[in-house]
N, CA, C and O atoms as a GROMACS GRO file, in nm:
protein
  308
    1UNK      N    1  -7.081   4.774 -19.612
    1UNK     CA    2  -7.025   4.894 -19.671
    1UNK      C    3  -7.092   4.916 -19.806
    1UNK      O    4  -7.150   4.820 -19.857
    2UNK      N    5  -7.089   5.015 -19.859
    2UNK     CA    6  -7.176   5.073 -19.937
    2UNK      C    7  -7.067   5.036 -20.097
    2UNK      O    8  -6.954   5.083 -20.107
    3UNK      N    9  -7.117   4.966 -20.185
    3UNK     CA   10  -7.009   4.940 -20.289
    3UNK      C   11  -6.994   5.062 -20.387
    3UNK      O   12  -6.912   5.049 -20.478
    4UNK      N   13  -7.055   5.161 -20.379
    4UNK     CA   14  -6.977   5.300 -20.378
    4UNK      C   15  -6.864   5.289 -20.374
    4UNK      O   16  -6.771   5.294 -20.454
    5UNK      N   17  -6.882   5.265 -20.216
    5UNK     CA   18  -6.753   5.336 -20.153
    5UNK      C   19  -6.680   5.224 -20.133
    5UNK      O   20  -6.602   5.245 -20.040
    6UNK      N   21  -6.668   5.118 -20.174
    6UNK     CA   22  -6.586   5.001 -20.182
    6UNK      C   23  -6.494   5.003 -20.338
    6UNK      O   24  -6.398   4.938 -20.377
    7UNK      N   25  -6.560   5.087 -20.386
    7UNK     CA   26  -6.510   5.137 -20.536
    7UNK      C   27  -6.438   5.244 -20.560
    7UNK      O   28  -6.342   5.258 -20.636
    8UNK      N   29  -6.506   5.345 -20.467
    8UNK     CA   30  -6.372   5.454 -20.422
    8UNK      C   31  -6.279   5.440 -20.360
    8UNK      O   32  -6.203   5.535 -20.379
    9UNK      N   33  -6.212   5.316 -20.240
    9UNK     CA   34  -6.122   5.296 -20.179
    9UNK      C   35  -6.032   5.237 -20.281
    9UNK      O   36  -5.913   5.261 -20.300
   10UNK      N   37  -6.135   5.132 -20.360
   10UNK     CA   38  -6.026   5.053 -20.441
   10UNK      C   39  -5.954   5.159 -20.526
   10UNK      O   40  -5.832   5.167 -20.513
   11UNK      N   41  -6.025   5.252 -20.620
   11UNK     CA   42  -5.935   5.387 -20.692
   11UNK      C   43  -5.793   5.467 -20.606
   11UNK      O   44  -5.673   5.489 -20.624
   12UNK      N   45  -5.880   5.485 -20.524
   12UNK     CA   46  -5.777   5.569 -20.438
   12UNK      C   47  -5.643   5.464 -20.361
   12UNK      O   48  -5.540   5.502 -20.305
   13UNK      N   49  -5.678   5.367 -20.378
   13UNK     CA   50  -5.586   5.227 -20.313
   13UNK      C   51  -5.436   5.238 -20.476
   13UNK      O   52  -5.314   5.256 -20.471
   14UNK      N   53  -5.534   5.214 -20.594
   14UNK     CA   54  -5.451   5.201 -20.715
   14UNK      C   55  -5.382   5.334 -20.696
   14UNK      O   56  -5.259   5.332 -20.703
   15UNK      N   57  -5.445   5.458 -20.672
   15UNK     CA   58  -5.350   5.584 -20.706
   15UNK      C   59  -5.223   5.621 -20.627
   15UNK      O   60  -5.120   5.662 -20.681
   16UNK      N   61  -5.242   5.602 -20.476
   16UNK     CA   62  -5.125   5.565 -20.368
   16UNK      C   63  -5.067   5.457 -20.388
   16UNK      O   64  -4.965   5.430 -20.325
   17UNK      N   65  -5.116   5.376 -20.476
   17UNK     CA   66  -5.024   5.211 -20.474
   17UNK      C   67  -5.013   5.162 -20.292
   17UNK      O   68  -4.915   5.141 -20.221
   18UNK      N   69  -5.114   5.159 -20.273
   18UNK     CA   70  -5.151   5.094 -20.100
   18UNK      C   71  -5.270   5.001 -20.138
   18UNK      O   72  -5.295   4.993 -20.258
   19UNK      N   73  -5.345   4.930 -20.052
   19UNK     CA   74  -5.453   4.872 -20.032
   19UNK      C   75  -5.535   4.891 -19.943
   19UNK      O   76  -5.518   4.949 -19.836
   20UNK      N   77  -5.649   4.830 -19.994
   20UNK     CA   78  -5.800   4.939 -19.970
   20UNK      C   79  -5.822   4.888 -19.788
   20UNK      O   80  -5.901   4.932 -19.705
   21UNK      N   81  -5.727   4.788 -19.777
   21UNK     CA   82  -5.724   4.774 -19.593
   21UNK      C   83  -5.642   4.856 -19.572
   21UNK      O   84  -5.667   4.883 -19.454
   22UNK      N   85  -5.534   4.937 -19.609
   22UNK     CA   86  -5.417   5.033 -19.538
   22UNK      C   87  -5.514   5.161 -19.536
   22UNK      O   88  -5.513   5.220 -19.428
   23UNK      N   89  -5.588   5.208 -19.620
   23UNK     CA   90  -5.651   5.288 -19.617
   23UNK      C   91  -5.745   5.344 -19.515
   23UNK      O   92  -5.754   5.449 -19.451
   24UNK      N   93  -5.833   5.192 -19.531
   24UNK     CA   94  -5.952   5.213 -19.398
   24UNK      C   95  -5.875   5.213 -19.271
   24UNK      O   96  -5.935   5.267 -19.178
   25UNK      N   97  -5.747   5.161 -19.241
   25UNK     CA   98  -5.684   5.150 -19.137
   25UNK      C   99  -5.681   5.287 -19.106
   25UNK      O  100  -5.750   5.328 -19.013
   26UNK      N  101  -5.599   5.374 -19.179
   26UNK     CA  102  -5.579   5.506 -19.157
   26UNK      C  103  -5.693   5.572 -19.165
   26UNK      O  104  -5.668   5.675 -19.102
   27UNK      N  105  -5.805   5.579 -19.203
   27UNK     CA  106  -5.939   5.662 -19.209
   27UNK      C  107  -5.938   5.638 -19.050
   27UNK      O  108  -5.908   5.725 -18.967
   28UNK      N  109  -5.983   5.487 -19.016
   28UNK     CA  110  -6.049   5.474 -18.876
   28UNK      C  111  -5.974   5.530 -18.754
   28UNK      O  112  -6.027   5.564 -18.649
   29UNK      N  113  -5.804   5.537 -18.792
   29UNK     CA  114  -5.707   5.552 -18.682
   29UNK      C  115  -5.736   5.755 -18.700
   29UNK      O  116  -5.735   5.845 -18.616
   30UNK      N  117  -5.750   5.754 -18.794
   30UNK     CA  118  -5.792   5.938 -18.806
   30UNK      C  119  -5.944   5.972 -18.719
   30UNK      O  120  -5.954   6.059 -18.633
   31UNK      N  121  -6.051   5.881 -18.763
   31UNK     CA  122  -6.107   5.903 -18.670
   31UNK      C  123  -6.121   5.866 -18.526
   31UNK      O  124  -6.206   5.929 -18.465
   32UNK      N  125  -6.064   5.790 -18.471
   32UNK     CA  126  -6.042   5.726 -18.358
   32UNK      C  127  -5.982   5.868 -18.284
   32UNK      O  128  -6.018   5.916 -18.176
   33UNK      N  129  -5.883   5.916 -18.376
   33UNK     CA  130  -5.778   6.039 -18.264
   33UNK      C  131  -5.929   6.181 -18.245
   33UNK      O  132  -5.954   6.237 -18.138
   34UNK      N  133  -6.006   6.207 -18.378
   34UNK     CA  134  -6.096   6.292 -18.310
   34UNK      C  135  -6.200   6.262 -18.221
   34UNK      O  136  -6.226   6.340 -18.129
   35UNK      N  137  -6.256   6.167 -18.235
   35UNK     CA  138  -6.341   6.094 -18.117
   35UNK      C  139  -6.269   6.102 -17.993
   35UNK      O  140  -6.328   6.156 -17.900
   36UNK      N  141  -6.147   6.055 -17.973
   36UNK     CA  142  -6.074   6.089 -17.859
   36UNK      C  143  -6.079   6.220 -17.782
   36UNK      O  144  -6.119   6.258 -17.672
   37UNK      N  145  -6.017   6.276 -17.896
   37UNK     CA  146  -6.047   6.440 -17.830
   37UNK      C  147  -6.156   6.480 -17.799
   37UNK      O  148  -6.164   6.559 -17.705
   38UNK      N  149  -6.296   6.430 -17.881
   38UNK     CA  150  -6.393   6.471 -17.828
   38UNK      C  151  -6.449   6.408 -17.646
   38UNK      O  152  -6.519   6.469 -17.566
   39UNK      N  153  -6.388   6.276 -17.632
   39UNK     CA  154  -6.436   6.220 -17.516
   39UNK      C  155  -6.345   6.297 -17.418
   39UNK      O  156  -6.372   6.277 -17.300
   40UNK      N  157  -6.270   6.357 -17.437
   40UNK     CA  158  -6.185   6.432 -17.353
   40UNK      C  159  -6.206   6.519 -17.302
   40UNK      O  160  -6.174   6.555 -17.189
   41UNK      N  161  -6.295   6.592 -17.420
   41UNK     CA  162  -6.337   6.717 -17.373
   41UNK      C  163  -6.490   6.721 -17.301
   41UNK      O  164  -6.545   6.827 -17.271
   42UNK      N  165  -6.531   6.627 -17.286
   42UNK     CA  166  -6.675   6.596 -17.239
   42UNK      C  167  -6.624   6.560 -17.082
   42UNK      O  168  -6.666   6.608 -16.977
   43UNK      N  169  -6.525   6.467 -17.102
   43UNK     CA  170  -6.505   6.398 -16.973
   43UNK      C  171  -6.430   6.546 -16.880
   43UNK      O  172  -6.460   6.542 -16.761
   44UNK      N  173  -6.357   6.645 -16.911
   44UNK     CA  174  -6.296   6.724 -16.851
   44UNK      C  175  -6.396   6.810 -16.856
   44UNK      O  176  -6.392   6.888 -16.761
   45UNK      N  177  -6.510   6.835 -16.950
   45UNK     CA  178  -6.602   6.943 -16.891
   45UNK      C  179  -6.686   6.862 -16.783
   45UNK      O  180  -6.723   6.937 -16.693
   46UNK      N  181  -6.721   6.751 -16.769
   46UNK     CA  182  -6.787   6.693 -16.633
   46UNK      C  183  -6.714   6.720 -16.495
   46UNK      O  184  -6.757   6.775 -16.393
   47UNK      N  185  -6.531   6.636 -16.534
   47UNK     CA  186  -6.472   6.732 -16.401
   47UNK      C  187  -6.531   6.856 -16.363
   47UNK      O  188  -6.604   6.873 -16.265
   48UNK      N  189  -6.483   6.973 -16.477
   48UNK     CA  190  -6.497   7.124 -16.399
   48UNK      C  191  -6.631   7.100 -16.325
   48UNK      O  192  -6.636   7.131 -16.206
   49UNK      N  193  -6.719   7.056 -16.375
   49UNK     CA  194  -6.827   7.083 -16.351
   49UNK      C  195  -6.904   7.020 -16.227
   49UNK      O  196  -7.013   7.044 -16.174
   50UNK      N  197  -6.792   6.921 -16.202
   50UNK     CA  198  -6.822   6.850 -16.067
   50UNK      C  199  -6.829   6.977 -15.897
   50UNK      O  200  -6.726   7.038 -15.868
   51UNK      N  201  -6.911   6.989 -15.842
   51UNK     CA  202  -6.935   7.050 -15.740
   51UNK      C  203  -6.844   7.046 -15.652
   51UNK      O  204  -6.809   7.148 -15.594
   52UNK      N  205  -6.781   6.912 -15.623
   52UNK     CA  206  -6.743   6.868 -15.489
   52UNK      C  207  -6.595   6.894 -15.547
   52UNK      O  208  -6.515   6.884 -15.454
   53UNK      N  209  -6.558   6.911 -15.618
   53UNK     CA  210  -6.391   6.920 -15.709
   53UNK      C  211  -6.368   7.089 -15.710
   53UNK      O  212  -6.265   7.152 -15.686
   54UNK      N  213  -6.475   7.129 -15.741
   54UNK     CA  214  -6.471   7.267 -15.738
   54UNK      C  215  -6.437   7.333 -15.632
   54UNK      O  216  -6.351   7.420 -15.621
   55UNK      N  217  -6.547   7.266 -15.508
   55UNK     CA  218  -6.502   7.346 -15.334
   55UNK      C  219  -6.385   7.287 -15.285
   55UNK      O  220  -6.334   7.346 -15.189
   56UNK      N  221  -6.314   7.161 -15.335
   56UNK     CA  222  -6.145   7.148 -15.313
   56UNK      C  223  -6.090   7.234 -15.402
   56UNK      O  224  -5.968   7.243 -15.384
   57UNK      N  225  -6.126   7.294 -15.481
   57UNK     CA  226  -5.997   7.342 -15.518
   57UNK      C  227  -5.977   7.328 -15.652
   57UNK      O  228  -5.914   7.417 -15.710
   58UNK      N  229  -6.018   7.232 -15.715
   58UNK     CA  230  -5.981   7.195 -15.828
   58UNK      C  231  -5.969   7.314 -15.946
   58UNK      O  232  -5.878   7.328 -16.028
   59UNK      N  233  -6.082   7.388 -15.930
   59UNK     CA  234  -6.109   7.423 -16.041
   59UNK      C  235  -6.045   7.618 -16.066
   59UNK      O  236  -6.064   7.709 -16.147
   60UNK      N  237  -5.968   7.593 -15.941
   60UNK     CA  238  -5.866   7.775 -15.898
   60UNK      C  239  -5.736   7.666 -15.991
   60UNK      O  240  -5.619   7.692 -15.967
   61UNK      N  241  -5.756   7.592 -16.054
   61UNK     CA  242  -5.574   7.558 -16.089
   61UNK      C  243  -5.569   7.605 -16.262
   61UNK      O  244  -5.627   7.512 -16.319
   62UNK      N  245  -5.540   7.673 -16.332
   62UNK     CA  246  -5.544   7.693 -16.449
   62UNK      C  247  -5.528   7.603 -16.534
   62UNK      O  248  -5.559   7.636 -16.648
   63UNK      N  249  -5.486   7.491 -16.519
   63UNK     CA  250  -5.398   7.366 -16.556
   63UNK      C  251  -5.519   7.304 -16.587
   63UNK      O  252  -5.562   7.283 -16.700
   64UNK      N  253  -5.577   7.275 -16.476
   64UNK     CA  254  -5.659   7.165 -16.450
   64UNK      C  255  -5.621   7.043 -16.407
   64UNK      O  256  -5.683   6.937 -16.397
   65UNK      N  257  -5.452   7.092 -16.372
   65UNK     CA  258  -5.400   6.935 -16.300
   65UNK      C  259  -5.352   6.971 -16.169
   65UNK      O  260  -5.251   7.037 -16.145
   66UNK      N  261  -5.446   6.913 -16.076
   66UNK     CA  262  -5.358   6.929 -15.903
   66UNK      C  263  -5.295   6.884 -15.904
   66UNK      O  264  -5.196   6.956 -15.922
   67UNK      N  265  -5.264   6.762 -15.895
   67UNK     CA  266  -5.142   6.681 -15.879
   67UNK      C  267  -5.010   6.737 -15.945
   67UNK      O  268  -4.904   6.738 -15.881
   68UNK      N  269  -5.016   6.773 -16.043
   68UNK     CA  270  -4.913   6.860 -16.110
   68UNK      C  271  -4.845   7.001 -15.979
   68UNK      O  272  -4.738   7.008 -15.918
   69UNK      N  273  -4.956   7.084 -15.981
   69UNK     CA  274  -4.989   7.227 -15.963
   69UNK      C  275  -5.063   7.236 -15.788
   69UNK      O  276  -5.140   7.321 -15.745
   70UNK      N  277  -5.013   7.134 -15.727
   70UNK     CA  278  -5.103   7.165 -15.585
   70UNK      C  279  -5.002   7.297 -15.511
   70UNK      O  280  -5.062   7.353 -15.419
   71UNK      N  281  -4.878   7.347 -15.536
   71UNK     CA  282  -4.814   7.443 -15.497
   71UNK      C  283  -4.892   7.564 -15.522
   71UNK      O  284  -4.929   7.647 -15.438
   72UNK      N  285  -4.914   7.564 -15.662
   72UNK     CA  286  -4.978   7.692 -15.733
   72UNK      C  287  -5.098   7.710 -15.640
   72UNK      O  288  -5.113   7.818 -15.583
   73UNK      N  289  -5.204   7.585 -15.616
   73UNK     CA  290  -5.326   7.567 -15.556
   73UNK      C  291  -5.312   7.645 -15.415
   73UNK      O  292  -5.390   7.735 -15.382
   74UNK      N  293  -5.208   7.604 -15.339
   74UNK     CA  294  -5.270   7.562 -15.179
   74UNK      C  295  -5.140   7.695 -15.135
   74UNK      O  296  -5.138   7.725 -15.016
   75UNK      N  297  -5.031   7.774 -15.233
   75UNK     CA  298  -4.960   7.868 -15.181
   75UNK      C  299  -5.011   7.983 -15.233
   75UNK      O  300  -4.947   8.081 -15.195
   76UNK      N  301  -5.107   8.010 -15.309
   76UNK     CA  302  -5.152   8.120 -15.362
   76UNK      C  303  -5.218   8.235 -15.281
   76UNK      O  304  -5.235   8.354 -15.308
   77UNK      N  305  -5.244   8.173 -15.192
   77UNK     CA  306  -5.283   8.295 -15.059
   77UNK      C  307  -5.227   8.357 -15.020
   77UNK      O  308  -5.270   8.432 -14.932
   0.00000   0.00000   0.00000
């Protein structure tokens, strides 16, 4: 780590009265939740985008969940 920024945690550690591990805890758990979302959205644009998901059906469900929504799917005719 860059002692910069081992110098800015420690400041910002004294000003919250926390420590410079509660901190990075919460930085990483902040980024952990957008990384998430991003693998989510990669992994659900590969679904749509799957061919064989598409000619079942998958991709007429607004949801994007059959299992949920196979009524909506398979009575809509």
């Amino acid at each position: 780590m860059n002692p910069n920024s081992v110098e800015t945690f420690d400041e910002l550690a004294k000003i919250l009265n926390s420590s410079r591990s509660e901190i990075l805890r919460d930085v990483l758990d902040r980024v952990a939740r957008e990384y998430k979302k991003l693998i989510k959205s990669v992994n659900l644009t590969k679904v749509k985008n799957n061919p064989l998901l598409r000619m079942a059906g998958y991709a007429k469900s607004p949801s994007g969940r059959v299992s949920q929504n196979i009524d909506e799917i398979y009575l809509k005719d």
